[in-house]
C-alpha positions, 0 to 999 in steps of 0.5 A: 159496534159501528152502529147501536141501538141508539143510532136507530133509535136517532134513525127512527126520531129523524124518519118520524113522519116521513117514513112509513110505518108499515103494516104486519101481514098475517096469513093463515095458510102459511101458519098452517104449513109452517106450523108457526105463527108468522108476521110478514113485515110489509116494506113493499109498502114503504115510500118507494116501494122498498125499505131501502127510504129508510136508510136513505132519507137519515143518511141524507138528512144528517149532511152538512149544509155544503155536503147537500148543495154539491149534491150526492151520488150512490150506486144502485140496481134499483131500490137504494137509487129510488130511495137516493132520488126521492131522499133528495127531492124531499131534502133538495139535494141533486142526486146522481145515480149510477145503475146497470144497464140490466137494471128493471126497467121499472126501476130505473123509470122509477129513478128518473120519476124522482128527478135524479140523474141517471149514469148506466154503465155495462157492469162487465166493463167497469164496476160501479164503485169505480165509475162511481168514485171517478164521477163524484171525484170530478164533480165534488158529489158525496157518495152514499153507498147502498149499504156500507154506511153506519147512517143507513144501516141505522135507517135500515135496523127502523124496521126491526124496531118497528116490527118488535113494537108492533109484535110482541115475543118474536122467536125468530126474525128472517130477512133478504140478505145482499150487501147485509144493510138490512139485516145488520141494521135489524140484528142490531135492533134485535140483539137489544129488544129482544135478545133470544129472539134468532136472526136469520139472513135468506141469500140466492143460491147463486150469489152466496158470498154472504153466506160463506163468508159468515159460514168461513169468518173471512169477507168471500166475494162472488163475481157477476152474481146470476140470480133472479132477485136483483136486489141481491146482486151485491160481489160482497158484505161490507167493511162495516156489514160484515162485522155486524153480522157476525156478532149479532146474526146467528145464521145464514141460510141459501135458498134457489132461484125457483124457491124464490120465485115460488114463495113470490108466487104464493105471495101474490096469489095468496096473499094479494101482495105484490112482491119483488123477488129479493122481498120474497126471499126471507119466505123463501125459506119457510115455504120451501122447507129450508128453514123450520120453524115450527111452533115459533113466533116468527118475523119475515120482512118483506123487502119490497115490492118493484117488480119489473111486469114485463118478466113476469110472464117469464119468471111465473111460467 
């Protein structure tokens, strides 16, 4: 495999003291109508507000010396470019980010916050690989995808590790999927640390490459994905995500838009967490039904928490 236990392992040692080990929630309701025990894994607490830090910082860190004073480059709706951008301040190395133009607007003030610059392009124009590669070509930038990289995919699987650790004989462990650095990382972690413990990948309805490319065996992609949770916005799995998803997840499950938001909301109200729609999406599944779990010890990482306020009124009306 591209990455091993042993690269998170690396990961973990390199984020020591820089990543936040974030807390286990718990619920009592949501145990109650799962009929399960269920340990939310709280990523929306992590530097950044996302676990997006994680892959970023160990990618970042692990540049040679002439690679960081040319600086980087990355592609992002949002979280992976905070992560970039904070990365980058921390390790001294100038970063550029190229976003979306309907990118949150918290996230990309967040983005500016950390002293990255900012490149918006119109993603019915160009793609953001492309604009990405012709910017870092020009100015001698490394690139650091936001997911098909085996540094961040090491950095990413330090949440399973984590979670393993703090919650002993998990059943089952669910998490968002977009472009598959997250889960993958955390297949990976888990196949080893718990090898009867299942895997489970949550997508939107309406950006469902993932899916059906686990579903079908062969790399699907979906153009312009219409979905409510921005950080699942990706056309495709990558090179390196995809196989590692095939070989170490054992399903992958769809859920809508309204579900989505509906977990979130619960979430919010219940719990008193702020969550984002993509960090809602693994609970999503539970709290709509389309995954059961009943009687099992289960993981639900929480992916974070940047929510743009100002849409709120409109996704909660």
């Amino acid at each position: 495999m591209s990455v091993s236990i042993d690269d998170i392992r690396a990961a973990a040692a390199h984020l020591e003291g820089l990543a936040r080990k974030t807390p286990v929630y718990t619920c009592h309701t949501v145990d109650d109508n799962c009929g399960a025990k269920v340990f939310f894994k709280c990523e929306n607490f992590q530097r950044v507000g996302a676990f997006k830090f994680r892959g970023a910082y160990n990618a970042l860190s692990q540049l040679a010396e002439a690679r960081r004073a040319a600086g980087v480059l990355t592609f992002s709706s949002g979280n992976h470019g905070q992560a970039i951008a904070l990365a980058g301040k921390l390790l001294g190395i100038p970063a550029v980010i190229v976003m979306p133009k309907d990118a949150p607007g918290v996230k990309i003030a967040a983005t500016k916050g950390y002293g990255a610059e900012i490149v918006l392009y119109d993603k019915h124009q160009t793609t953001r690989e492309l604009l990405g590669a012709k910017i870092a070509g020009e100015r001698g930038l490394t690139v650091i995808p936001p997911y098909d990289h085996a540094h961040i995919i090491a950095g990413q699987g330090t949440v399973a590790l984590e979670l393993h650790d703090e919650v002993a004989g998990l059943d089952v462990l669910i998490a968002p999927v977009g472009g598959g650095g997250l889960i993958s990382g955390c297949a990976v972690a888990t196949k080893v640390l718990r090898p009867s413990c299942k895997v489970i990948g949550i997508e939107p309805e309406n950006a469902d490459d993932a899916t059906r490319s686990f579903k079908t065996g062969e790399l699907q992609t979906v153009n312009n994905p219409d979905t409510v949770a921005d950080g699942a916005r990706t056309p495709s799995l990558g090179k390196l995500t995809f196989p590692l998803i095939r070989e170490c997840v054992d399903d992958m499950i769809t859920v809508s838009d309204d579900a989505i938001v509906t977990a979130m909301r619960f979430i919010w109200e219940r719990m008193k967490l702020v969550v984002e729609p993509t960090g809602a999406m693994a609970y999503a599944a539970l709290h709509s039904g389309a995954l059961d779990v009943t009687g099992k010890r289960v993981g639900v990482v929480i992916s974070g928490g940047n929510v743009d306020l100002d849409a709120m009124p409109l996704l909660f009306a």
